[in-house]
C-alpha positions in Angstrom: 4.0 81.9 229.8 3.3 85.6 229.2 6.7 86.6 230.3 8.1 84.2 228.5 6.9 86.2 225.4 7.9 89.4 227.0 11.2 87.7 227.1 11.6 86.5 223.6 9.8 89.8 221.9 12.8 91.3 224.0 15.5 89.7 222.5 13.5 89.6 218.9 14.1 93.5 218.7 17.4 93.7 220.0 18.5 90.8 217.8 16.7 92.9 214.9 18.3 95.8 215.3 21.8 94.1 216.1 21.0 93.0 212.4 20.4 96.5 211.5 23.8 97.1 212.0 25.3 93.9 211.2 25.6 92.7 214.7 24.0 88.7 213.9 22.5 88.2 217.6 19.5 86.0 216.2 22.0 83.5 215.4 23.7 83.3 219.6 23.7 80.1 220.9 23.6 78.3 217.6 20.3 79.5 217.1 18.4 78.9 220.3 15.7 81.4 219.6 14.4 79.3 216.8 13.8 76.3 219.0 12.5 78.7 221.8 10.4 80.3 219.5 9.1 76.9 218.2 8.3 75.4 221.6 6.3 78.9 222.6 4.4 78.8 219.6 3.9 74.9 220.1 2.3 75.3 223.2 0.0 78.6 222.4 -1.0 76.9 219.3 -2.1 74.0 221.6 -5.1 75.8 223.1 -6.6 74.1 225.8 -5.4 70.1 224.1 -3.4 68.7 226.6 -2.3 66.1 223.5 -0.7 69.1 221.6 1.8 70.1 224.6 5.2 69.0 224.4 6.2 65.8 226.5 6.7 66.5 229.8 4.0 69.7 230.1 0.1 70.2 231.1 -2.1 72.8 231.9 -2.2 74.6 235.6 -5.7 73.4 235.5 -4.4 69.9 235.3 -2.5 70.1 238.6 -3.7 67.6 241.8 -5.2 69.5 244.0 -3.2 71.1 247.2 -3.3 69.5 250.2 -6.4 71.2 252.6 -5.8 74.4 253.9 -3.1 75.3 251.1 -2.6 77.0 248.1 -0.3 76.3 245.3 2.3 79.1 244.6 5.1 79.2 242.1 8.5 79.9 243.1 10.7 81.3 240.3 14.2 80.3 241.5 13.3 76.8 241.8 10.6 76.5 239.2 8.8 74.7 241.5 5.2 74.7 242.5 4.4 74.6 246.3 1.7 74.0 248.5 2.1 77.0 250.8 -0.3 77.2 254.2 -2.8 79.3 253.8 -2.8 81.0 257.6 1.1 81.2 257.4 2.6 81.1 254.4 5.0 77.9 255.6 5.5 75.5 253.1 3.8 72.3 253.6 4.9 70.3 249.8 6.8 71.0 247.0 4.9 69.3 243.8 7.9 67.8 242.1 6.6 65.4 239.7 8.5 66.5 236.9 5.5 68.5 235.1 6.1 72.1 234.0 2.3 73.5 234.8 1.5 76.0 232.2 -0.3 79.2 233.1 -1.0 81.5 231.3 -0.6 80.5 227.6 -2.5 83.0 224.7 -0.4 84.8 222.1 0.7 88.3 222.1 2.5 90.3 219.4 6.1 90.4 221.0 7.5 90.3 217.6 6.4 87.1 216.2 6.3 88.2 212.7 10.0 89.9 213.1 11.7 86.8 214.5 10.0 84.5 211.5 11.1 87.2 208.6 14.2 86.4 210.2 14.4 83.1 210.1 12.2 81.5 207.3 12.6 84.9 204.8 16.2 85.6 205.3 17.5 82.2 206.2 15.3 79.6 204.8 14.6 78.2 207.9 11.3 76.0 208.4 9.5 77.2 211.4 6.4 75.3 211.4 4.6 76.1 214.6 5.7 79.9 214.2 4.3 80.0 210.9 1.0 78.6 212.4 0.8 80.2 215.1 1.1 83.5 213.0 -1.2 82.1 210.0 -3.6 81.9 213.4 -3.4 85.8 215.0 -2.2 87.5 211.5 -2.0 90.7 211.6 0.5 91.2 214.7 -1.1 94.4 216.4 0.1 96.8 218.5 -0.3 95.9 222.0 2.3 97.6 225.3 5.2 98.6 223.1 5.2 95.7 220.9 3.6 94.2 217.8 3.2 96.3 214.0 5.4 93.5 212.8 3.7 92.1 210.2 3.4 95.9 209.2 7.7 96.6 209.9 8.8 92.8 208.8 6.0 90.7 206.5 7.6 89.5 203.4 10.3 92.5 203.6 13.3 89.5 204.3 15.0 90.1 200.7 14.5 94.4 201.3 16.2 93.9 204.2 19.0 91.1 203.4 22.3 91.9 204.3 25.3 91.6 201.5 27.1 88.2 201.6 24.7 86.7 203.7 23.2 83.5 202.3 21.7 80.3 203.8 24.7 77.8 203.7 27.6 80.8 204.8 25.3 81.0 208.1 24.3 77.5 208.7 27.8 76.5 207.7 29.3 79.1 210.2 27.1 77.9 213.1 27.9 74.4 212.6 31.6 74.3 212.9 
């Protein structure tokens, strides 16, 4: 899940400055950082509760155990977890039960604070499980080349609005 945060505070300050010089990339894919954003910050905010996770994901912990003499080991071009042997590396079972096993899943400041001064300052938009999640960790700090948001981006949405930009002439030019 940590790259996964890499990921998005990636895009968050490329979108951001894009915006800077009216290049609208937070809005790509009709908005599909705000529902990436939303199920990231779902499952950080769930902590260790397995009945805050979104359907369909648990914890790593959570996972049956390998068959003897294996270990699992994720493969990132299937997404799939495999029992590998642990003498030769072969693969002995793929664990395809249709669970997405979470690993590593705490917040960092990747630009949290940016994306949601974005999105709920500029736009309007409700972001519920951002907003907690940053009520949670507030104030983003710096961590690798990341984070200071909440210093750069808290509250500044109307500073940094851009002319003829409102609420309904971007949700009305996403929609059709």
């Amino acid at each position: 899940m940590y790259h996964t945060e890499f990921g998005l505070g990636g895009l968050i300050q490329v979108a951001e400055a894009g915006w800077q010089q009216n290049e609208d990339l937070y809005s790509w894919g009709n908005y599909a950082m705000v529902a990436a954003l939303e199920l990231q910050a779902r499952i950080i905010n769930a902590g260790n509760r397995t009945d805050l996770l979104p359907p369909g994901f648990k914890f790593y912990e959570s996972m049956p155990a390998p068959p003897a003499g294996t270990l699992w080991q994720f493969d990132i071009r299937t997404q799939l977890w495999y029992a590998r042997d642990k003498a030769t590396g072969a693969v002995v079972k793929a664990q395809d039960d249709g669970v997405k096993y979470i690993v590593g899943s705490k917040w960092l400041p990747t630009g949290w604070e940016i994306a949601y001064n974005h999105f709920a300052g500029r736009l309007g938009m409700q972001l519920v499980e951002t907003q907690r999640l940053l009520r949670k960790n507030w104030p983003e700090h710096h961590e690798f080349h990341w984070g200071q948001g909440t210093l750069t981006h808290a509250d500044t949405a109307t500073m940094l609005w851009q002319w003829g930009v409102t609420q309904t002439s971007v949700c009305a030019s996403s929609s059709g």
